[in-house]
N, C-alpha and C positions, 0 to 999 in steps of 0.2 A: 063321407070319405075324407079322411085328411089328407092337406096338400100333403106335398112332396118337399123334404127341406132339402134344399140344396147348400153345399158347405159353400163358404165365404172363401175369400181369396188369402193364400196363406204368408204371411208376415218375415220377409226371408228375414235372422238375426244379423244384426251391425256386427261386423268383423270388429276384433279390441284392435288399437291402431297398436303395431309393432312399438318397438319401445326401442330406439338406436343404442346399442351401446357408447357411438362417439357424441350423444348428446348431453350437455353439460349439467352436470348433478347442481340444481338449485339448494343454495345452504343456505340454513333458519340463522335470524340477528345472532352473533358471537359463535358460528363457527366457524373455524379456520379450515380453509382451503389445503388437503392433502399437495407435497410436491408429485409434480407432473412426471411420469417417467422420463427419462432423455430431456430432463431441463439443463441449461447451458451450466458450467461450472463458475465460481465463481470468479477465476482468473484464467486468462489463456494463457498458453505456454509460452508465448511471447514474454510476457508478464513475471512470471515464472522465471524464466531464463534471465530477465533483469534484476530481479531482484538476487537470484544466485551469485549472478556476474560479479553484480556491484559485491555482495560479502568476500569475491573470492579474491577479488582486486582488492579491493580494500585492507584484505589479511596479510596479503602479499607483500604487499608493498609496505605495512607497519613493520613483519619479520625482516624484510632486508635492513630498512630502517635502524631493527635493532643490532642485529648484527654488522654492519658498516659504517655509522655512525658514533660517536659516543655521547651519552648525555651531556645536553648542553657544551657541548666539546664544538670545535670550529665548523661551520658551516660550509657545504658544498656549493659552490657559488656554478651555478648553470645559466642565468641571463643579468651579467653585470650588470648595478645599480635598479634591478626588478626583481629577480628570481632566485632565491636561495632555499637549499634541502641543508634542514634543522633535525635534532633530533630533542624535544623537548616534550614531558609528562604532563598531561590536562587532567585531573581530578573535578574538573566543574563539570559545566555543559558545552555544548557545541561552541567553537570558535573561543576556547577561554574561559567564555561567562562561570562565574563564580569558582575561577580554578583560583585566586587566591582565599576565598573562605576558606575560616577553620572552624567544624563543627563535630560534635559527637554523632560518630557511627554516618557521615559524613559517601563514605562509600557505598553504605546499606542504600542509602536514603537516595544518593543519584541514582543506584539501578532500579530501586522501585517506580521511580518517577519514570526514568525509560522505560522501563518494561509497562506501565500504567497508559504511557504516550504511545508504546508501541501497539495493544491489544484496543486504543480507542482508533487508532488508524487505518489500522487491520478490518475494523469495524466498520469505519464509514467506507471502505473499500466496497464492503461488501453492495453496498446499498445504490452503486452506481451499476447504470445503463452501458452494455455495452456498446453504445452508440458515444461515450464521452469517453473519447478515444484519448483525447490530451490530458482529463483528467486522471486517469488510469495509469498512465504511464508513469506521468507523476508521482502519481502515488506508490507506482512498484520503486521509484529509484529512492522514494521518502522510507520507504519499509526496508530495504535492503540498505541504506544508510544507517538508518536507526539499528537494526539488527546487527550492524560490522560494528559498530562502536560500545552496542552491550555486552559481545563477547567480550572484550576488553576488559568493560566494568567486571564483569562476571570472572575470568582468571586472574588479571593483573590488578582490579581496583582503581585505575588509570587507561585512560586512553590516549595511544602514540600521535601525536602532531609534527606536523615533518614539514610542509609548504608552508613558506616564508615569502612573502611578495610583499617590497616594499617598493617608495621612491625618497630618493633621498635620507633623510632621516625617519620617515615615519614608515611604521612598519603597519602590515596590515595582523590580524591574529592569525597567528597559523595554528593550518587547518590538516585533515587527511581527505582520502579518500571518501570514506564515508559524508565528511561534513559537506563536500561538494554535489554529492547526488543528493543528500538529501536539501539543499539550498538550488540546485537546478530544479528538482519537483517540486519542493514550494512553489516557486516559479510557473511552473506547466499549470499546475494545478489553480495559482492566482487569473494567468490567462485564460485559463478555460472557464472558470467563473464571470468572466467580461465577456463569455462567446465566443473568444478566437479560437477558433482552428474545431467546433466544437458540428459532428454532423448530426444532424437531426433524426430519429429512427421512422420511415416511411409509415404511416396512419393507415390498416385497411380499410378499403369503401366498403 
């Protein structure tokens, strides 16, 4: 008589482990990481709003210029022996530089350059943390500086220079609107490279 087989004990299957959607897709050497939905923009509207400001001031304030001034005609005297409103044509770069050169196509060649200077700033803009909060700013009043002064190049060929600050006999270069924000952000932007005023973005555990 044959035993009796008795079945063995049955083997339950391993469950596959779920697969999380919010779990982060591991990418092979050289591929690039798709953008995040709802990742932050590149500029706040703070940002934004400064840089508009400064163009709109800066426009402003050249058209009065043109119109209540006359070129190189007598100077509006507003803080005797410091402050005077000029109305004087800069063909170079900021604060003068190179507005006496004479060169072929002379016009072309300064607004390529700005426009050049503007799209490399615009660029490192991009590349900062919104936690470099001095540097940003900086750079919004460098961008909307630089941008009031291309319109310029861009219709007139010339950009309006109007503040006259001297003492005594020495004059300093006058400047607009525009040349002063973008020489305040240099500035913000020098400091925040030393770390002042610069908040650190919190590390999670």
């Amino acid at each position: 008589m044959m035993p009796e087989e008795r079945p063995g004990p049955e083997l339950e299957p391993i469950p596959a482990e779920p697969v999380s959607a919010s779990a982060p897709h591991e990418l092979a050497p050289g591929d690039v990481s798709p953008v995040e939905p709802g990742a932050p923009p590149y500029a706040r509207p703070t940002e934004l709003f400064i840089m508009g400001a400064i163009v709109v001031v800066d426009q402003l304030t050249k058209e009065i210029v043109r119109r209540t001034l006359p070129l190189h005609g007598e100077p509006a005297q507003i803080i005797p022996g410091f402050l005077d409103l000029t109305h004087v044509q800069n063909t170079g770069a900021a604060f003068g530089l190179l507005n006496a050169a004479d060169f072929p196509y002379k016009a072309a060649v300064m607004i390529g350059i700005a426009g050049m200077a503007l799209i490399a700033i615009a660029a490192y803009a991009t590349q900062l943390g919104f936690h470099e909060r001095l540097a940003r700013v900086g750079l919004a009043l460098i961008l909307g500086g630089a941008f009031g002064n291309l319109i310029d190049r861009a219709i007139f060929g010339h950009v309006v220079d109007f503040v006259d600050v001297y003492w005594g006999t020495a004059h300093f270069w006058a400047f607009n609107v525009a040349d002063a924000a973008i020489t305040i952000g240099a500035t913000l932007v020098l400091l925040d490279m030393i770390g002042l005023g610069r908040s650190h973005a919190s590390h999670p555990v």
